[in-house]
C-alpha positions as CSV (number, residue, x, y, z in Angstrom):
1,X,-3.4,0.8,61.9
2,X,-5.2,0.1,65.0
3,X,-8.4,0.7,65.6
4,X,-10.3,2.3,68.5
5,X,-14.2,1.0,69.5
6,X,-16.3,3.0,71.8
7,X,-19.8,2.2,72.9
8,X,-22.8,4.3,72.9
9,X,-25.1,4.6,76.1
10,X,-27.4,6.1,77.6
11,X,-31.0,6.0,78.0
12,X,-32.2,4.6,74.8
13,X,-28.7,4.0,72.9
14,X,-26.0,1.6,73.5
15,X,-23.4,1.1,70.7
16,X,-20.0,0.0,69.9
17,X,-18.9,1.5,66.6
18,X,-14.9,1.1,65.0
19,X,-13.1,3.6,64.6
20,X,-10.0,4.1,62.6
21,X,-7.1,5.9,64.9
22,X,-5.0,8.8,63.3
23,X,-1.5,9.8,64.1
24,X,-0.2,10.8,67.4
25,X,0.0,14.5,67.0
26,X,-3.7,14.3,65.0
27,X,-5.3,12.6,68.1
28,X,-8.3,14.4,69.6
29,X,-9.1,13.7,73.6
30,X,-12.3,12.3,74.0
31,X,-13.6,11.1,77.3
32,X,-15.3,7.7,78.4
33,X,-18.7,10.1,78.1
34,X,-19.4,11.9,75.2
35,X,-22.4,13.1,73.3
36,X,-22.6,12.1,70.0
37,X,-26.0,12.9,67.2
38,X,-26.7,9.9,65.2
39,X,-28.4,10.4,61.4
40,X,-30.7,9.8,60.2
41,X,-32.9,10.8,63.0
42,X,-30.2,14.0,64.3
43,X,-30.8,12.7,67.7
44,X,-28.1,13.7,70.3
45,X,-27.3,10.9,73.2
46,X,-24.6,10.2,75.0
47,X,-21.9,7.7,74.3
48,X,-20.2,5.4,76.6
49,X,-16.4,4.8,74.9
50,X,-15.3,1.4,75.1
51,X,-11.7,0.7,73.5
52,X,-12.1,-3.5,73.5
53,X,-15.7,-3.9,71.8
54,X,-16.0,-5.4,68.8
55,X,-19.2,-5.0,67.8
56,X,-21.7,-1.8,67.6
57,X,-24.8,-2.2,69.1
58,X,-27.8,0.2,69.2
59,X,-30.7,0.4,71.5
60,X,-33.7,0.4,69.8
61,X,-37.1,-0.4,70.7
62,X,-40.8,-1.4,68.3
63,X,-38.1,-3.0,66.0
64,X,-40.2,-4.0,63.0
65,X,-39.4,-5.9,59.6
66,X,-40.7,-4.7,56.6
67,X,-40.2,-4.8,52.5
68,X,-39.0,-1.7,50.8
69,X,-38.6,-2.4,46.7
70,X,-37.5,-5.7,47.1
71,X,-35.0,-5.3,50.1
72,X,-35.4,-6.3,53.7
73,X,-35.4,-2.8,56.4
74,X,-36.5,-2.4,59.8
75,X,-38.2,0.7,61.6
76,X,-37.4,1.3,65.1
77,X,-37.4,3.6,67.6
78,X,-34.4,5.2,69.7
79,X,-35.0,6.9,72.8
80,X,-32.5,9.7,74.6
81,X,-32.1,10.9,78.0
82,X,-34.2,13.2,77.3
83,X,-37.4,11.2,76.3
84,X,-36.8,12.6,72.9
85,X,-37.8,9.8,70.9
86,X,-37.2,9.1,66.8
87,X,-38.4,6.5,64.9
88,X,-35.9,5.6,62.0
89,X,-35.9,3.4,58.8
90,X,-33.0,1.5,57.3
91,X,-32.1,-1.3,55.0
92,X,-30.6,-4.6,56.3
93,X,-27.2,-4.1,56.0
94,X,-26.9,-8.1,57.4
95,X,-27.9,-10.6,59.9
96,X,-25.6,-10.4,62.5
97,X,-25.3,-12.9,65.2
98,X,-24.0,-12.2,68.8
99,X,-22.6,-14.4,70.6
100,X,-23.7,-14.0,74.3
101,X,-22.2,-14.5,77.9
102,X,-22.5,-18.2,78.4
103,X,-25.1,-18.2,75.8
104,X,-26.1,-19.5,72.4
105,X,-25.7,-16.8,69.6
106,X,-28.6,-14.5,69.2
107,X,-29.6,-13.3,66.0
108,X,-29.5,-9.4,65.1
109,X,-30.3,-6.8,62.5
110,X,-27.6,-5.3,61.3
111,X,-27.8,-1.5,59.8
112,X,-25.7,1.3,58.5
113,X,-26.0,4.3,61.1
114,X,-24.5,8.0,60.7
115,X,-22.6,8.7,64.3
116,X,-20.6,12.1,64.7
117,X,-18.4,12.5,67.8
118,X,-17.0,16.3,67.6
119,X,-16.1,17.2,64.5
120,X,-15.8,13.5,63.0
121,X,-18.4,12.0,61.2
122,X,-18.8,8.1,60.0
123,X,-21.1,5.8,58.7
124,X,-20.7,2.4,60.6
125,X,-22.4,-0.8,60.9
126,X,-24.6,-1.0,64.3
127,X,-26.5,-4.0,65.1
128,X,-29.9,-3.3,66.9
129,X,-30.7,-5.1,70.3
130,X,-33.8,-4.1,72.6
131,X,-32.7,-3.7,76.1
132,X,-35.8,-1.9,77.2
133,X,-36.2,-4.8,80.0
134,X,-33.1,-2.6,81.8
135,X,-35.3,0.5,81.4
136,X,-36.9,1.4,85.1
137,X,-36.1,-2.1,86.8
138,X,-32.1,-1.9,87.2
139,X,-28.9,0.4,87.5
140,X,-26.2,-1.1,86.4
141,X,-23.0,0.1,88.4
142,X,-19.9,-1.0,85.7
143,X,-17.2,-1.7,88.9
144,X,-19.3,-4.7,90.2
145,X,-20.2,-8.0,88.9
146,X,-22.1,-10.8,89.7
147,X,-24.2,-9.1,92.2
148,X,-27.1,-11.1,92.2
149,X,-28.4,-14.4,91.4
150,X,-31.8,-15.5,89.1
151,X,-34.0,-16.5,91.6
152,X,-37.7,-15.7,89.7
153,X,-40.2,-18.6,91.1
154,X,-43.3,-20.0,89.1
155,X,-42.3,-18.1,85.9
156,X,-42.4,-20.2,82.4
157,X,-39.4,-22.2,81.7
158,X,-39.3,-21.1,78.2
């Protein structure tokens, strides 16, 4: 059975969740933009489909660690287009880590995240990243690349 991916964007959220694919005649017609709620939290944002990821990746934001009866969780916030802003709670489901562009691998937490796209609802791992850097400074046009070069001067070499 193959399996279709689809990353979730938009203001606060960016995701890439796996999805199993059902037969031919059972197939529903979903765009490269869709809005999707995610639980817990019931917050509606859109999604951005991407058939080759292979990871799930949320944008959240204020990601803190904490201990709940023993068990590692986080509490973060996500953000939607429409400033609506829910702060949720989950276990750690696992550390991921993500291998980056030309990069070393960067570590992740890893959760189990309620995503409904029409009528279908599943619970899939999503690892959280912070991308609120993007937020305000950038618009990233997906038909270019390479566009620019790091040229920052005097900042710390950390």
């Amino acid at each position: 059975m193959k399996t279709l991916y689809f990353l979730l964007a938009i203001a606060g959220v960016i995701s890439l969740v796996p999805t199993p694919l059902v037969t031919a005649q059972n197939k529903q017609v979903v765009g490269w933009l869709e809005e999707i709620r995610i639980y817990p939290g019931n917050l509606v944002v859109i999604a951005k489909l991407d058939t080759g990821a292979k990871n799930s990746s949320l944008n959240a934001s204020n990601i803190t660690e904490f201990t709940r009866n023993g068990e590692q969780w986080v509490r973060f916030h996500v953000t939607n287009r429409y400033s609506k802003t829910v702060t949720i709670e989950r276990k750690v489901h696992r550390m991921a880590k993500i291998k980056r562009h030309g990069g070393r691998a960067q570590p992740r937490y890893s959760i189990l995240l309620g995503i409904c796209l029409g009528s279908f609802y599943k619970e899939v791992e999503v690892n959280l990243a912070d991308r609120s850097f993007l937020a305000g400074n950038f618009i990233v046009d997906p038909s270019t690349k390479y566009t620019t070069k790091p040229i920052c001067i005097g900042m710390s070499k950390e």
